[in-house]
C-alpha positions in Angstrom: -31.9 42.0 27.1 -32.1 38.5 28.8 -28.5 37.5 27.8 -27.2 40.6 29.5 -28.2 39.2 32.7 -25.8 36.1 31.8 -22.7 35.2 32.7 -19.8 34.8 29.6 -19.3 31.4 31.0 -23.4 31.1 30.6 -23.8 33.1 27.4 -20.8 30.6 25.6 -22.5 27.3 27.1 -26.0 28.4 25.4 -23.9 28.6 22.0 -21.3 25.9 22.0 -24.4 22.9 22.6 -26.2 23.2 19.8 -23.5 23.6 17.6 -22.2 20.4 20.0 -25.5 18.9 18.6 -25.7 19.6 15.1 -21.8 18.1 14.9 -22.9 15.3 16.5 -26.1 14.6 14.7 -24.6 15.0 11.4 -21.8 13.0 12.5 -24.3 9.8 13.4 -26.4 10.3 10.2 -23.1 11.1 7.7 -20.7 8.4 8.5 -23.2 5.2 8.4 -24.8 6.9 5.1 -21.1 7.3 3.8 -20.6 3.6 4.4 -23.8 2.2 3.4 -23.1 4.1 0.2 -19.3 2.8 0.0 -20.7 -0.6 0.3 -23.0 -0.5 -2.8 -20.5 1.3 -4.9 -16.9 0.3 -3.7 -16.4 -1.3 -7.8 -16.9 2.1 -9.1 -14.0 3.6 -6.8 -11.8 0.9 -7.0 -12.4 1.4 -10.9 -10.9 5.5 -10.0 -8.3 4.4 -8.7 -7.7 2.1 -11.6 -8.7 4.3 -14.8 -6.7 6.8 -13.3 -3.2 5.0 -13.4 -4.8 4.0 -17.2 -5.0 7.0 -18.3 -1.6 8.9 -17.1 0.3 6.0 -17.9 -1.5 5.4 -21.2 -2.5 2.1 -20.7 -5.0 -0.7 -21.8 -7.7 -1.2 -20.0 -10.7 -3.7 -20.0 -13.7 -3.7 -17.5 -15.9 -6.3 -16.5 -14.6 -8.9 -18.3 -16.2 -12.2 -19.1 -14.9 -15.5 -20.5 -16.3 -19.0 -21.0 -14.0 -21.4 -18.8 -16.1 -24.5 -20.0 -19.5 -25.0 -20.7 -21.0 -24.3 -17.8 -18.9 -22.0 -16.2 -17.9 -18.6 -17.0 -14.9 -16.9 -15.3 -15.6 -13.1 -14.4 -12.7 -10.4 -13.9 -13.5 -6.8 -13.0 -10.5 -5.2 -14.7 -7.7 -6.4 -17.1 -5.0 -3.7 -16.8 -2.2 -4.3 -19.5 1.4 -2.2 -18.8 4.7 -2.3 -20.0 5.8 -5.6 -17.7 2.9 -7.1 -16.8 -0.7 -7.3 -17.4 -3.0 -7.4 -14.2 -6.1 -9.4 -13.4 -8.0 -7.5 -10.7 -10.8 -8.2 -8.3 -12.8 -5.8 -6.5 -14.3 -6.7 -2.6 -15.8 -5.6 -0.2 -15.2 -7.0 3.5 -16.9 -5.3 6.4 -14.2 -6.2 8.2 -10.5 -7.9 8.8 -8.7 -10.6 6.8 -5.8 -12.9 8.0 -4.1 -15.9 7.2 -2.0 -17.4 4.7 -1.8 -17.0 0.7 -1.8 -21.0 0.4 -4.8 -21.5 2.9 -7.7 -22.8 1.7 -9.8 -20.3 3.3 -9.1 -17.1 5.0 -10.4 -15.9 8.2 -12.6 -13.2 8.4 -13.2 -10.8 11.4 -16.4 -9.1 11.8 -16.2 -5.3 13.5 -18.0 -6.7 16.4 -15.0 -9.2 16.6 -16.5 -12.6 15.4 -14.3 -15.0 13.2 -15.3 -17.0 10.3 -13.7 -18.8 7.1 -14.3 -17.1 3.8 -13.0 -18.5 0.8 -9.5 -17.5 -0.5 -9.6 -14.8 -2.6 -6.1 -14.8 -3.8 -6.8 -19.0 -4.8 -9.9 -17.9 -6.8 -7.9 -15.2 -8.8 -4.8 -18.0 -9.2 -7.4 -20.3 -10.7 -9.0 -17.3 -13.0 -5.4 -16.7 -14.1 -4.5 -20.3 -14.8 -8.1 -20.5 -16.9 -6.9 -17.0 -18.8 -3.7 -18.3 -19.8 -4.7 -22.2 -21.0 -7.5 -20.0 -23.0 -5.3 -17.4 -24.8 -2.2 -19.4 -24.7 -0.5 -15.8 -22.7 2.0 -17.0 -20.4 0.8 -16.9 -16.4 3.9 -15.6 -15.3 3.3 -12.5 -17.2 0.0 -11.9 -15.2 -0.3 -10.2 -12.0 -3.2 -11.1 -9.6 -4.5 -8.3 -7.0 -7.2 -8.7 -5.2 -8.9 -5.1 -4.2 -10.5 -5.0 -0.7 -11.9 -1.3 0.9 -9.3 0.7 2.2 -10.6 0.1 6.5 -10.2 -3.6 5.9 -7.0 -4.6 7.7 -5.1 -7.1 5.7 -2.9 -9.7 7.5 -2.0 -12.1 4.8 1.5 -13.7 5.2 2.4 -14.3 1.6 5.7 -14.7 -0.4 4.2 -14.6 -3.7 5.3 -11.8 -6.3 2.4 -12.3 -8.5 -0.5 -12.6 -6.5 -1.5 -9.4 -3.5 -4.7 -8.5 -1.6 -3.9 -5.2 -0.8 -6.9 -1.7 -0.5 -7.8 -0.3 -3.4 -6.2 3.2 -2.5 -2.7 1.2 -2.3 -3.3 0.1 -6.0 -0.9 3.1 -7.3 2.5 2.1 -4.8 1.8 -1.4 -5.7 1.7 -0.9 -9.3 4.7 1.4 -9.7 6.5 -1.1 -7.3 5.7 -4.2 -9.6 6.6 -1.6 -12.8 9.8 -1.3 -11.4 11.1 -4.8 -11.1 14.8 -5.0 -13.2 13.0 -7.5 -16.4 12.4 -6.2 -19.8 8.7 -4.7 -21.3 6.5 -6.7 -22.8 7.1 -6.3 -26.7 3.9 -4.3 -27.7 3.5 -6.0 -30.7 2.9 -9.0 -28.2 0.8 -6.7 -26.3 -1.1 -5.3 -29.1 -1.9 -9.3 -29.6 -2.5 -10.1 -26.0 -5.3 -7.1 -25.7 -7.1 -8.8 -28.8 -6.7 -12.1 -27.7 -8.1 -11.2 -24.3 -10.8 -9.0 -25.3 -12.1 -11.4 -28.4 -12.9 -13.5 -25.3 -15.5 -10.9 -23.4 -19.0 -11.9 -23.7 -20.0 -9.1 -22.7 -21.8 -7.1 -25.7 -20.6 -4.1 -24.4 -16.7 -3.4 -25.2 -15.0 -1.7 -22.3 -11.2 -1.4 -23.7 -10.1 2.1 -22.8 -6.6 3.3 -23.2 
């Protein structure tokens, strides 16, 4: 009875806000949850995107991989990816922000959302310097290894870089890269070598937990 004596114009304005307000309230609760969320478990997406390629292309794949580099230090790597070309050393980040600089820079400058700059350390150094340690270790040539550096897909990446075995690209890039590296004109890896680089590597894993998948 009372919305007969209101206007269309009326009768649509009384509908439209609170569906206005439920959009806009799940809106400010469902994107900083979705972050926050993002945040605490970017390694197990990256890991998706990684286990995914693994497992189409048939692939060997270790996870949360562990070395001793010396006695007091022990060299970490999030995923070993061996393919026909190359085998990758990957390490997963996450920057609540923007990136720039260059690949031989000691650090890298980091840019907050709210705009601020710092200097981080250089991720693509530290996964050089993992590399060179793998390689001394199992005797595997470093020019057979591929470093990427994962970072969350809404962190712009401004790296000026030359190198064609070291990236820092977002983890939902990780499939273009990969099939672009695949595709270079050399020959596979023998997989007998291969075979004997995925023992060699994973013989080295402290961890007690084996996490070769292929």
């Amino acid at each position: 009875m009372i919305l007969t004596n209101l206007s269309t114009g009326q009768i649509a304005f009384l509908i439209i806000v609170p569906i206005v307000v439920v959009i806009g309230l799940f809106c400010a609760f469902f994107f900083p949850l979705r972050k926050r969320h993002m945040k605490k478990e970017f390694k197990y997406y990256y890991y998706r995107f990684i286990y995914k390629e693994a497992l189409y292309q048939d692939l060997y794949l270790i996870n949360n991989f562990m070395f001793k580099i010396d006695d007091t230090h022990v060299g970490h790597i999030d995923h070993i990816l061996f393919a026909n070309k190359y085998i990758y050393i990957i390490n997963d980040y996450y920057l609540d922000g923007d990136i720039e600089g260059k690949d031989t820079d000691a650090s890298l400058i980091f840019i907050s959302r709210s705009g601020k700059k710092k200097y981080m350390d250089n991720i693509l150094i530290d996964n050089k310097k993992l590399i060179s340690k793998l390689s001394l270790i199992t005797g595997i040539n470093s020019s057979l290894m591929i470093g990427i550096s994962l970072v969350n897909k809404n962190c712009n990446v401004g790296i000026s870089s030359s190198s064609k075995h070291h990236y820092i690209i977002q983890a939902n890039k990780f499939k273009m890269l990969l099939k672009a590296i695949e595709s270079r004109q050399i020959g596979n890896i023998n997989q007998e070598q291969l075979a004997a680089a995925v023992k060699a590597i994973d013989k080295l894993n402290r961890k007690t937990k084996k996490n070769v998948k292929k």
